[in-house]
KEKE-3310 file (N, C-alpha, C; in steps of 0.2 Angstrom, whole numbers, plus 5000, padded with zeros to 4 digits):
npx = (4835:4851:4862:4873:4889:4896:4887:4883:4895:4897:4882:4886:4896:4909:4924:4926:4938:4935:4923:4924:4935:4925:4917:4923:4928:4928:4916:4915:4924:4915:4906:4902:4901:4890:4880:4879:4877:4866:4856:4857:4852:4838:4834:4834:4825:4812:4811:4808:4794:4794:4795:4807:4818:4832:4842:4838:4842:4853:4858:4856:4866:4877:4878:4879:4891:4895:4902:4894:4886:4876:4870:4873:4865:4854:4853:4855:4842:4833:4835:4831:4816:4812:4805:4800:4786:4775:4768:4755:4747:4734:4719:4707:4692:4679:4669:4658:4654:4651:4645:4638:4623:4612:4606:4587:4577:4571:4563:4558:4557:4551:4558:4554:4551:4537:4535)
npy = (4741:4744:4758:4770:4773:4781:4793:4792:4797:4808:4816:4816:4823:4818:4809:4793:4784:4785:4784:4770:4769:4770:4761:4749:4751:4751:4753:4768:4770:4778:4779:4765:4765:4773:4766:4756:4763:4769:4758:4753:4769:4767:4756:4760:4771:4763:4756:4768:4771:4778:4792:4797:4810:4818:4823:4816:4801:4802:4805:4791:4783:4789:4783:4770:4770:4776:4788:4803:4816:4828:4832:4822:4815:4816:4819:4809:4802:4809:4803:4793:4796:4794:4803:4810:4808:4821:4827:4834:4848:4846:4855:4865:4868:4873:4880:4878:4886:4897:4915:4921:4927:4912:4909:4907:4894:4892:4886:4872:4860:4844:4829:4819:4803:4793:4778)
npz = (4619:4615:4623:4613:4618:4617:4612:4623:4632:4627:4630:4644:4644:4648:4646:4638:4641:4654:4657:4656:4667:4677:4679:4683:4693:4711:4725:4733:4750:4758:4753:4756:4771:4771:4766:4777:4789:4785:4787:4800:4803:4800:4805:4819:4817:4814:4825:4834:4832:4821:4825:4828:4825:4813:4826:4837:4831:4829:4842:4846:4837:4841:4855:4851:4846:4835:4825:4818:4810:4812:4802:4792:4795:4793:4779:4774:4779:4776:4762:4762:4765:4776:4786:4802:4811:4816:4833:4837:4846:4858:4853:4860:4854:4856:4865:4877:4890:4893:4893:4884:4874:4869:4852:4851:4847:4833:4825:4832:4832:4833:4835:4838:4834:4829:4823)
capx = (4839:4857:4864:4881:4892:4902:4884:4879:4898:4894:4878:4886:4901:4915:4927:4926:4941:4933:4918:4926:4936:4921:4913:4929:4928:4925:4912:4922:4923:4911:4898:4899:4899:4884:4874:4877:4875:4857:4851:4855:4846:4831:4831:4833:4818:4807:4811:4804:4789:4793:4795:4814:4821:4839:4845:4840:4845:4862:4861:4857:4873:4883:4880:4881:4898:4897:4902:4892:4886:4868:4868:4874:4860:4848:4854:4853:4835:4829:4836:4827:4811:4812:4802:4798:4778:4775:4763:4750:4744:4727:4718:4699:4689:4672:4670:4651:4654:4650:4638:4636:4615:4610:4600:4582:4576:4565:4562:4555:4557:4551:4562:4552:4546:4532:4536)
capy = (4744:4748:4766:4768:4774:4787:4798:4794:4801:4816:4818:4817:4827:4813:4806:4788:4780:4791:4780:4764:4765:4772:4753:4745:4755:4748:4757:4772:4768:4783:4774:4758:4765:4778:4761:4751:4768:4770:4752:4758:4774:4764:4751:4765:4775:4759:4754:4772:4769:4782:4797:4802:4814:4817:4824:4809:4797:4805:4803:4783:4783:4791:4776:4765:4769:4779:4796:4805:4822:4829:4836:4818:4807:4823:4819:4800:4801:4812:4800:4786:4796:4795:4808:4807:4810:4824:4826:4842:4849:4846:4862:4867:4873:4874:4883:4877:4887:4904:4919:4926:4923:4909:4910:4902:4886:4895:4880:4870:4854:4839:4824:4811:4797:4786:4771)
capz = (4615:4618:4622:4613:4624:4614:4613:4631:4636:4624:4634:4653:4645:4650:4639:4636:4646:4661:4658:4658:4672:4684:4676:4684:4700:4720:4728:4739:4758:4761:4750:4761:4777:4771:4768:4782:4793:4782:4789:4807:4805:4796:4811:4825:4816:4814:4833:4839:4829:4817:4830:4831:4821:4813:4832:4841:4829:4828:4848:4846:4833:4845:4861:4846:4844:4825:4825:4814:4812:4813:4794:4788:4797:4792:4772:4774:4781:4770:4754:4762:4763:4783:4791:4808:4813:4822:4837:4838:4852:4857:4855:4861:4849:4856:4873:4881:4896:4892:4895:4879:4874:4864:4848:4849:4842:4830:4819:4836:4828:4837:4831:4841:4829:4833:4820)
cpx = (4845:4858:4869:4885:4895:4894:4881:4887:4897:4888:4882:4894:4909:4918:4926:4930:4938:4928:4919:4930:4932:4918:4917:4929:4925:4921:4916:4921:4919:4906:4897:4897:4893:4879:4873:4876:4867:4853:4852:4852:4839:4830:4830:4826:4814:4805:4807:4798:4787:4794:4803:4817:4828:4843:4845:4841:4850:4867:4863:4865:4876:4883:4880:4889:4900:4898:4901:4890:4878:4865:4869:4868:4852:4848:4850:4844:4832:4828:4833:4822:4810:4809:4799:4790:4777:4767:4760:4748:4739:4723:4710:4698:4680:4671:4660:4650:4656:4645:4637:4627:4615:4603:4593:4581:4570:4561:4556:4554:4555:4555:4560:4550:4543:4535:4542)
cpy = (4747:4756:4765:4773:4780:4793:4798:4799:4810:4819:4821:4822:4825:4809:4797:4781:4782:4786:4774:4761:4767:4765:4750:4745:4752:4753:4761:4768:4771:4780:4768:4759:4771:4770:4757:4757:4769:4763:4754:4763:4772:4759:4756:4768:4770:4760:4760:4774:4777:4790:4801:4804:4814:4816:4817:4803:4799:4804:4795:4780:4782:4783:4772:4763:4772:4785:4800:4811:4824:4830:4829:4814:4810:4820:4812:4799:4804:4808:4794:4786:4795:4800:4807:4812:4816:4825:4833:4842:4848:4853:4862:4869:4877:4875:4884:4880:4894:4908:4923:4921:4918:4912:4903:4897:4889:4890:4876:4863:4848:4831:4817:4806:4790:4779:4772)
cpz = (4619:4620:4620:4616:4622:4613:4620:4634:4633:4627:4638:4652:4651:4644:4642:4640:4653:4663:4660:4663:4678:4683:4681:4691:4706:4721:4735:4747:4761:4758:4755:4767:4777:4773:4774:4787:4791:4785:4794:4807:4803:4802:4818:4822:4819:4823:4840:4837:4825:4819:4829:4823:4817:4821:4836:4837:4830:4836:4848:4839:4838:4850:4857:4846:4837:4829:4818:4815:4811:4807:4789:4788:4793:4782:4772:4776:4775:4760:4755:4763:4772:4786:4796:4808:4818:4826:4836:4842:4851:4858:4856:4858:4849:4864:4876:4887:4896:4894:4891:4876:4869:4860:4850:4845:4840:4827:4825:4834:4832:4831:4834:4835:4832:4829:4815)
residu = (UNK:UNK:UNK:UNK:UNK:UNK:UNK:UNK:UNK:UNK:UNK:UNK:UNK:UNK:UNK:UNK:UNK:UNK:UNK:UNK:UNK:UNK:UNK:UNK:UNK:UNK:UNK:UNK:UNK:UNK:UNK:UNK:UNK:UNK:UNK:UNK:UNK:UNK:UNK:UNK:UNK:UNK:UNK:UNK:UNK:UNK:UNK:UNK:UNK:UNK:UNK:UNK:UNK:UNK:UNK:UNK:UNK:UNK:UNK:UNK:UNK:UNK:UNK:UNK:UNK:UNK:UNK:UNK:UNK:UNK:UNK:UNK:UNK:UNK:UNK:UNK:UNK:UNK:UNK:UNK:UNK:UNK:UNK:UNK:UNK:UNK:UNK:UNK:UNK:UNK:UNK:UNK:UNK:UNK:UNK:UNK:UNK:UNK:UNK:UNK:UNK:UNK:UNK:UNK:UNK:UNK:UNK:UNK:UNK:UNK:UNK:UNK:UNK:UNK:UNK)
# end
């Protein structure tokens, strides 16, 4: 089913000619150079298996040769779904090496099995 155009500009609240010369329109230079900068930051991610953030992509830009800012590469990541994995410390959580008393094996269970 078609949309007719004159109720979709009454939706978006644009007049008509407005609509048809965004139809006509090149893609800005900022639009072009956001996507071919979005495939460099999507091959730099892969390349550090997923690990680097806006900041150090922004640094692998820069010796690239892009000059880029840290809030742009932070946008473009984020519209690609790019989030870098983070590491967690290892933490102990069970400390066998104590001199508080153990409870008895009340139960006394033997778990041998003959067959």
């Amino acid at each position: 089913m078609k949309f007719p155009v004159e109720s979709m500009c009454k939706v978006l609240k644009v007049s008509k000619s407005s609509y048809y010369n965004w139809l006509q329109s090149e893609p800005s230079k900022l639009w072009i150079e956001n996507q071919k900068i979005s495939s460099l930051i999507k091959t730099i991610f892969e390349d550090s298996f997923q690990s680097y953030g806006s900041p150090r992509v922004k640094s692998e830009l820069e010796a690239l040769g892009y000059k880029v800012s840290k809030p742009r590469v932070a946008r473009i990541m984020r519209a690609n779904y790019l989030f870098a994995k983070r590491k967690r410390k290892f933490k102990t959580t069970t400390d066998s090496n104590h001199n508080y008393p153990i409870a008895p094996n009340l139960l006394n269970q033997c778990f041998d099995v003959n067959r």
